[in-house]
Each structure stands twice: as C-alpha cells, then as structure tokens.
C-alpha positions, -999 to +999 in steps of 0.1 A: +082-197+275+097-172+252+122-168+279+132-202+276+132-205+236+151-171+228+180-186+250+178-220+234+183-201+205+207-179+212+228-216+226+225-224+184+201-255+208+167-250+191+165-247+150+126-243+139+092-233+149+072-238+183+034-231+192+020-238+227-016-231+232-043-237+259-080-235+258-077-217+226-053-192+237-017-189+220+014-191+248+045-188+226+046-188+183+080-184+182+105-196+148+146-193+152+173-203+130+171-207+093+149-229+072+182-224+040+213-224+053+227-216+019+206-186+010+198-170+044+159-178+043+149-177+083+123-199+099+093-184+108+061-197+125+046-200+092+074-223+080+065-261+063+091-284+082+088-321+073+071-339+106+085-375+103+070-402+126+041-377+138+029-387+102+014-418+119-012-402+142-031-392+107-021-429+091-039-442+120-066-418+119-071-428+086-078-460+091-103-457+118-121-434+097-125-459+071-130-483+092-161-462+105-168-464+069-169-505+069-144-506+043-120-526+067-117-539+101-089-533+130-089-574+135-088-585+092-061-600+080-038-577+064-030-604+032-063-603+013-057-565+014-025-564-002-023-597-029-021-592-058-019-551-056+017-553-041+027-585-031+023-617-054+018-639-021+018-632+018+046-650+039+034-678+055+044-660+087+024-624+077-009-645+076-027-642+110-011-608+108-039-581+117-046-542+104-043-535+145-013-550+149+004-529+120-006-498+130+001-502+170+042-521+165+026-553+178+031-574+142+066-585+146+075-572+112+112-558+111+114-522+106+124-511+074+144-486+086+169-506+105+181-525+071+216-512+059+207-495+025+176-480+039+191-445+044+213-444+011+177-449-006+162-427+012+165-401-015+156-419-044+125-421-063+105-452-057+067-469-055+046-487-029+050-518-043+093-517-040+092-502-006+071-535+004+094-555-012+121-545+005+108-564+036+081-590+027+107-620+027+124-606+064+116-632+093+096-617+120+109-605+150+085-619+173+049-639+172+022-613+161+007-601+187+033-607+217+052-577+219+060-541+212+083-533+188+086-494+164+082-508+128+078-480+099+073-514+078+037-519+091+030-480+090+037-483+049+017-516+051-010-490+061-009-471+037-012-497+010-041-509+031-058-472+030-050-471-012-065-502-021-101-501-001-104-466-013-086-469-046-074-435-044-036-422-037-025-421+001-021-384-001-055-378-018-074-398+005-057-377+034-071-347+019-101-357+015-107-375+053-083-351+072-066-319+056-096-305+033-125-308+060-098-296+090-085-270+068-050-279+073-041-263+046-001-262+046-006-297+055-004-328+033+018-357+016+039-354-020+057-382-036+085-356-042+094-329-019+072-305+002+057-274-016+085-245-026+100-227+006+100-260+032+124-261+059+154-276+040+170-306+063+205-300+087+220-332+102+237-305+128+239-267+117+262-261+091+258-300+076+234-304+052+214-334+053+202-355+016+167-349+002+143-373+012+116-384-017+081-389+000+076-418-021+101-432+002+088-419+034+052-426+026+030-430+051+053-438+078+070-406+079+058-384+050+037-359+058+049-321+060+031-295+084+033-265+104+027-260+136-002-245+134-019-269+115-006-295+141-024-275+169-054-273+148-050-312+148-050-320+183-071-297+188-098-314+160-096-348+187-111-324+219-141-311+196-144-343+176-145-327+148-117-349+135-137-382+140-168-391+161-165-391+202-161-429+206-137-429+174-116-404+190-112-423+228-105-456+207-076-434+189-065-428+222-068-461+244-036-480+255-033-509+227-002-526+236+023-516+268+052-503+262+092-520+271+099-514+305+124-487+288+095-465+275+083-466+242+111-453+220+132-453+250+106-415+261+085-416+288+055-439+284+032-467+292+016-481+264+012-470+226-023-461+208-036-456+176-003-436+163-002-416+202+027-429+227+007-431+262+020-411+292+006-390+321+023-352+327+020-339+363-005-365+369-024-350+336-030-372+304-007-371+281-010-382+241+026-377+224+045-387+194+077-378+185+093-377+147+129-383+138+140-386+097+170-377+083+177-340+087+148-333+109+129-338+145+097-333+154+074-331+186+034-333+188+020-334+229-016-330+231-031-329+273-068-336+264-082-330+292-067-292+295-072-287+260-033-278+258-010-282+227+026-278+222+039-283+190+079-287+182+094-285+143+130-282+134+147-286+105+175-297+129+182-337+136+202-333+165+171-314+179+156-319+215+122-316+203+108-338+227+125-327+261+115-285+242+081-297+238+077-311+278+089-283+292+069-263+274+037-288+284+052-282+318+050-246+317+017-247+305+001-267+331+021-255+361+009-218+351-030-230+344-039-228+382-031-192+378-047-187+348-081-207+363 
C-alpha cells in the first residue's frame, strides 16, 4: 500500500491523507503534498481536510437517531416541518414529499448545485432559510418517489428538518448525537471555515480554489474530518456504538436502485441512508464519495471484514475514489494471508 501511495505521490497524482485499517489494525497512515501551497505547510495524517458529500452519511445518521427518538418519522411529510421556520408555504408539488425521500435522492427536488450562480455563492455568507430559497419555487424533476436522482437540495432540507425538532443548531446537534459520544474530536461543522491549520483547497496544484462558507455547504457537504476520525466512524456502525444494531442495518439497506450508470456514474446498485451500495470481490461494500470545490473525498467501509479505507485531499482533480478501491482491494486480497 505504501508502495502504491509514495509513487502516486511522487506522479504529483495523490495530494492529502490516507488510512486503511482492518480488524483494528492500521495498513497505511500516510499524508503527501501540502495542505498551504503558499506557505509550505505539508499534509500530514493529522491534517483537517474538508470531506464534502461524505457529510451526508452523519446527516442521515442524524436523522435516524432522532427518529429513534420519536421526534420525526422517515415517511412524514417534510412541509409541517419546515413552514413557517423557512419557508412561508410548501409548493404544491413538495407536499406528499417524504423525510425518506430527501435523504435517499428519491424527492425529485433539483439539486441546488446544478443552478448557474450556485458556485459563485459558494463563498459567501449566508442562512438556512436563503439557501432554501434558492430552490423552493424549482419544478421537480420527477414524481416523488419514482426515481433516483443526487440532490444536495434535499440533504439541506435535512438539516432544517434536524434544527427545528431539536431546536438546536445543525452542528450542535451533531456534537451532541455523533462527534462528542464518538470522540471525533477533529470532527464537526462551522458556519465559517474549519478550525486554524485545515487543508486549504487546490482546484489542480498550483490553482488555488475560493473559500467555501459552511453556512453555504451546510449539511449537504459541510462537515470537516480527518481520517482518523472517519475510520473511527465506520468503525462506530460494526460495534454499534454509533446507533442501535437494527438502526445501523436500516442505515445500510438498499432504499432506492441506482441508474443503470451507477450511482454518481461509480460502481453501485442502490443508495442507502447517505451509503452508495456495492459489493467488492464479492464482499459488501458501503461507500460515499465527496466532491466540493477545491477538494475530493473517499469513505469505503467492508462491514463484514471490519475494513476501512479512508481518502482526503485537498486536491479536486483527485482520484479519491479509484485510491480508496484499490486500497479496499489490497486489503481484502491480502486478508486470506493475514487469517
């Protein structure tokens, strides 16, 4: 494995941090490239990288947790939930929308990010209620319910959802249900940037990508991480100390199959709860990958070997995903050997 990375590296093709770990035991920690261009600070495997769409396997969490808590259910309506907090009146067409159908692409709802200012906004400053707006009035792309489509739009609907049954900030109640009890503690959600030293965000080496506020990101694509604390995730779902044993094979059941393309256009079935579907070698495979401007991100969790590969970098025009299978590869062809 560290084979493989050092001459990724040394091809300027891998930018950021990697763990791999099975049963416990660490494969590869391994950081390359720099998280400040500008000022020469290096990556290491202790560096806070920015994790994009892997932000919605703890949005989804989150709401099975509180809906273990009876404070919601996966087939309400998402309207009552958000009039009059952030919208003055649902659509028409948002009303037989459910909470299930937001958080697994099956609500038809356009994704925000495919509208033409959404990147040149992307850096500014702005509240739940706006980012909402910014959609509400968009037709839907399909009857809820009757396909598969990525939408960030229902991920930040989400998020709404989680603040106004608990009444508490998105990134306070992920503290409080996820990060504190875990003790992910480089992990978490600002409304600004990361804490001082993050990964700063390359669209290519050598071309600085724009800030990103988290207010804008939300709880889409928000949360920062390393990749330790995303290996102390996953590995949270195989001792269910994440969430309760049926909680945690709901998070992972097919909820909607995927275009015949693949999810995302990456090898896949069917999409859960915030975990793209797929089977490695014949082995189960939970994956999600993350993609926001000036950074690409990888989390694939085997369950059943208990083997975690986590992929950061601060580089867009990263391979995380194809890094982080071959590294799953690795780890399951050389487990026979290890058994």
């Amino acid at each position: 494995m560290l084979e493989y990375l050092r001459d990724l590296a040394a091809k300027k093709e891998f930018t950021g941090s990697v763990l791999a770990v099975r049963r416990g035991v660490v494969l590869a920690r391994f950081a390359a490239g720099e998280a400040d261009e500008e000022n020469h600070i290096p990556n290491t495997p202790d560096t806070v990288y920015r994790i994009a769409s892997v932000t919605k396997q703890f949005t989804s969490m989150l709401v099975l947790k509180l809906r273990d808590r009876g404070l919601l259910g996966l087939n309400d309506p998402i309207c009552p939930y958000l009039v009059p907090s952030y919208i003055k009146a649902c659509p028409k067409a948002w009303r037989p929308i459910t909470i299930r159908e937001i958080i697994t692409h099956t609500s038809g709802i356009p994704d925000i990010q495919e509208q033409p200012d959404f990147f040149e906004k992307l850096s500014q400053p702005t509240t739940t209620r706006r980012l909402i707006q910014r959609f509400v009035h968009k037709p839907l792309d399909f009857k809820p319910g009757t396909c598969w489509k990525y939408s960030n739009s229902g991920y930040i609907l989400a998020g709404a959802i989680i603040q106004d049954v608990t009444h508490k900030p998105y990134g306070t109640v992920l503290h409080k249900l996820i990060t504190g009890p875990l003790q992910l503690r480089n992990t978490g959600y600002s409304r600004g940037n990361p804490p001082p030293g993050y990964a700063k965000g390359y669209f290519a080496l050598g071309t600085p990508a724009p800030p990103t506020s988290g207010s804008q990101a939300f709880s889409a694509t928000g949360i920062y991480s390393t990749v330790d604390d995303i290996v102390r995730w996953d590995r949270a779902f195989g001792s269910y100390k994440v969430a309760p044993r049926p909680t945690v094979k709901q998070a992972f059941t097919p909820q909607a199959e995927c275009p015949p393309s693949g999810c995302l256009n990456l090898p896949s079935t069917s999409y859960a709860f915030g975990w793209i579907v797929d089977r490695l070698e014949g082995h189960r495979l939970r994956y999600h990958p993350g993609l926001l401007q000036g950074y690409a991100a990888s989390n694939m969790y085997l369950p059943d070997d208990d083997i975690e590969v986590a992929v950061l970098s601060n580089v867009e025009n990263t391979n995380t995903n194809g890094i982080a299978r071959t590294l799953a590869t690795m780890a399951l062809d050389s487990s026979a050997c290890a058994d």
